[in-house]
N, C-alpha and C positions, 0 to 999 in steps of 0.2 A: 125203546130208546136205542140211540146207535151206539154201536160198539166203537168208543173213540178212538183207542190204540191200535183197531184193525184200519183207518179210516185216514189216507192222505191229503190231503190238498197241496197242488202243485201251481204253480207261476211261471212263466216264461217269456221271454218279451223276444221277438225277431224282428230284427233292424238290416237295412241296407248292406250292414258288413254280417250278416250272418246270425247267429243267435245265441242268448243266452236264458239259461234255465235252473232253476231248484225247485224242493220241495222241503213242506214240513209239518209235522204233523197236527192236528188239529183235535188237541187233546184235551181238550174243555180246561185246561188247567189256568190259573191265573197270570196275572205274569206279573215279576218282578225288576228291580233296577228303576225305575220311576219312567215315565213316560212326558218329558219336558215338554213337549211341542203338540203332546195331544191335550184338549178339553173333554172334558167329560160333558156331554147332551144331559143330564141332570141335576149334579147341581153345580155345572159350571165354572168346577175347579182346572186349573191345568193338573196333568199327569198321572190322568189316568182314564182307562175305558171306563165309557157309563155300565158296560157287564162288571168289572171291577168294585163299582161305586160304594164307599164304604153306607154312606147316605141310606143311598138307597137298598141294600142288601137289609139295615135295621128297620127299614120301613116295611119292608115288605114281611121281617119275620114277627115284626109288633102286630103289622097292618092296623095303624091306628091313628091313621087320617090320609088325606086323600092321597093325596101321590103313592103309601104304600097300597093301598085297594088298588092303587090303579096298576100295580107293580105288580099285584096276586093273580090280576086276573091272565097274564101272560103265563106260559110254560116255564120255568128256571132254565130251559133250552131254548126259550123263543125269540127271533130276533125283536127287537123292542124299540127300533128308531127307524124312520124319522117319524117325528111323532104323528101319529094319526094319519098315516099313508099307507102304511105296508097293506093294512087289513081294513081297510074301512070300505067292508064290504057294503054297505047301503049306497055306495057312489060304486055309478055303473063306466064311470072313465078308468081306465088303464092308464099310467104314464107310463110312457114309453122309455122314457132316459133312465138312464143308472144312476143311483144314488152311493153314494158311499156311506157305509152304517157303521158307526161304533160299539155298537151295542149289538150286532147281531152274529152270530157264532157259523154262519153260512152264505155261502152266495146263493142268492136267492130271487127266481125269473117266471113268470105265468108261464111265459111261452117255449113250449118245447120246441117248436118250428125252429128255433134260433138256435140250436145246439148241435154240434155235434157230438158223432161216438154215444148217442145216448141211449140208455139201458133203462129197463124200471129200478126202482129202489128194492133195495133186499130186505127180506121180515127184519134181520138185525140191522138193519140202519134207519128203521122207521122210528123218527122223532114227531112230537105236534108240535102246532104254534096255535099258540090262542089269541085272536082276535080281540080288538075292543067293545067287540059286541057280545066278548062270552064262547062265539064258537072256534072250532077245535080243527083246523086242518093239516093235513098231512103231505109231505112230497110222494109224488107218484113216479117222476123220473129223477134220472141224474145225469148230465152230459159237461159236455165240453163247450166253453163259448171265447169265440174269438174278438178280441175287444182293439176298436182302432184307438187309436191315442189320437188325443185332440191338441197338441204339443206339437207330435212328428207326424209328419205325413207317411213319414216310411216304414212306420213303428206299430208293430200290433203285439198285443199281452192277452196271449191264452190263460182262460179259467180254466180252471180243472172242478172236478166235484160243484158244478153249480146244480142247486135242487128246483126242480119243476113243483110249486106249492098253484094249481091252476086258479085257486082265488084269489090269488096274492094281489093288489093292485098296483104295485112298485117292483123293479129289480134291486134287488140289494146285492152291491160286493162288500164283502164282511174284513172291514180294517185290521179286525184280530187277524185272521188268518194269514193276510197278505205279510202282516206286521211279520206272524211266525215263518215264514220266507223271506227275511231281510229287505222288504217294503217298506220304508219311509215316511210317515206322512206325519205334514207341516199343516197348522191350522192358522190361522193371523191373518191380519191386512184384506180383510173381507174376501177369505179364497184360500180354498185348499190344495197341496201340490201333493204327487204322488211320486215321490222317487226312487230310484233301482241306481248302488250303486252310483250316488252324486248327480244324476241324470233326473231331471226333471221327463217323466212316463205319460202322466195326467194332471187335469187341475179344474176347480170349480167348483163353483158356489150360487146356489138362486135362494138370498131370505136366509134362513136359518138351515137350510137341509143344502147340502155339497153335491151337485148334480151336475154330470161329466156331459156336459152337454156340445156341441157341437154348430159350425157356421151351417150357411144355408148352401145345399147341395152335397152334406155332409150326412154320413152314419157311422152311428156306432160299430156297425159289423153284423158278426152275425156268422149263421150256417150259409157256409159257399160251394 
C-alpha cells in the first residue's frame, strides 16, 4: 500500500496571463464540513463523496446484499466509479475521454504514452484495484498529464501523480484529490463544472458518468 503522507498530488492550471498552481496532499483521510454541490454515485444523496458514503461503508462491512458484495469485491483503496467502466476488462475498447470519478482516490490512465516526467512506481506506493471480475491490478507507472480545458482555449491543468493501471479501460481524475487542492466541483442541470478559484477550468457530462469531453478537431492533450 502507499505511503499516503509521503505522497502529493499537485494542480496547476496555465492561462494566457501566466500561471497559477498548488498542491495538496492526498492522505486517504475523509473529509469534513459537508460537501453541498457534490452527489454521491451511491446512494444518491448530495454532500458527500461516494468513498465517504456512509451507506455504503455499512454495506460493505455487513456485506449483506448486493450492492455491499459488490462494494467487497473492490480494494478499500480502489477507485470505484463510473460504474462498470474503469475495469471491465472482458470489453476490449478503451475510452479514450476522461471521466471525472468521485469515488476514486487517484488519477488514473492505461496510457503511459500520454504522460510526462514519468517514472515507475516505487515498492511503497504500490496500491491494487480490484476489478469487477475479481482481479487484482496494480500501477506500474506515475507521470505527469497535461489536460486542455474544454472551457478556454488558452487554458491547460497539469496532473500531477497520474497512475499508469495498463488494464484500466477509462481515465480517471479523482474529484477527491483535485477537491484537496481547492478545485470546485458543481453537479446539476445535467453537467458537471470544474472550477479554480470562481473560474469555470472544465465541464461535462455523457448519461450518468461526467466525461470532459471535447468538439471535433479537438484533444484533450496529452505528452508534447
Amino acid at each position: 500500500m502507499m505511503d499516503n503522507e509521503k505522497e502529493s498530488s499537485a494542480f496547476s492550471a496555465h492561462g494566457g496571463g501566466g500561471s497559477i498552481g498548488l498542491s495538496g496532499r492526498s492522505s486517504g483521510s475523509r473529509f469534513g464540513g459537508g460537501k453541498p454541490n457534490i452527489t454521491c454515485h451511491y446512494c444518491g444523496k448530495p454532500g458527500h463523496y461516494m468513498r465517504d458514503c456512509r451507506k455504503r461503508l455499512a454495506e460493505q462491512s455487513q456485506g449483506g446484499n448486493e450492492r455491499g458484495a459488490e462494494g467487497n469485491q473492490r480494494s478499500e483503496r480502489a477507485p470505484a466509479t463510473p460504474r462498470k467502466l474503469a475495469f471491465a476488462l472482458m470489453d476490449k475498447s478503451w475510452l479514450k475521454d476522461w471521466h471525472i470519478d468521485t469515488g476514486s482516490e487517484w488519477h488514473i490512465t492505461y496510457d503511459a504514452s500520454e504522460l510526462q516526467k514519468v517514472r515507475t512506481v516505487r515498492p511503497e506506493e504500490i496500491f491494487s484495484v480490484t476489478g469487477y471480475d475479481g482481479s487484482k491490478q496494480q500501477p506500474t507507472h506515475v507521470g505527469r498529464y497535461t489536460l486542455k480545458s474544454n472551457v478556454d482555449d488558452n487554458l491547460e491543468i497539469e496532473l500531477d501523480n497520474v497512475y499508469v493501471v495498463p488494464k484500466a479501460m477509462v481515465k480517471l481524475i479523482s474529484a477527491g484529490t483535485l477537491d484537496e487542492s481547492g478545485v470546485v466541483f458543481e453537479f446539476g442541470d445535467g453537467k458537471a463544472e470544474v472550477r479554480f478559484k470562481g473560474e469555470t477550468i472544465l465541464q461535462g457530462k455523457v448519461g450518468r458518468t461526467y466525461v470532459i469531453s471535447y468538439g471535433s478537431g479537438h484533444s484533450a492533450g496529452g505528452n508534447r
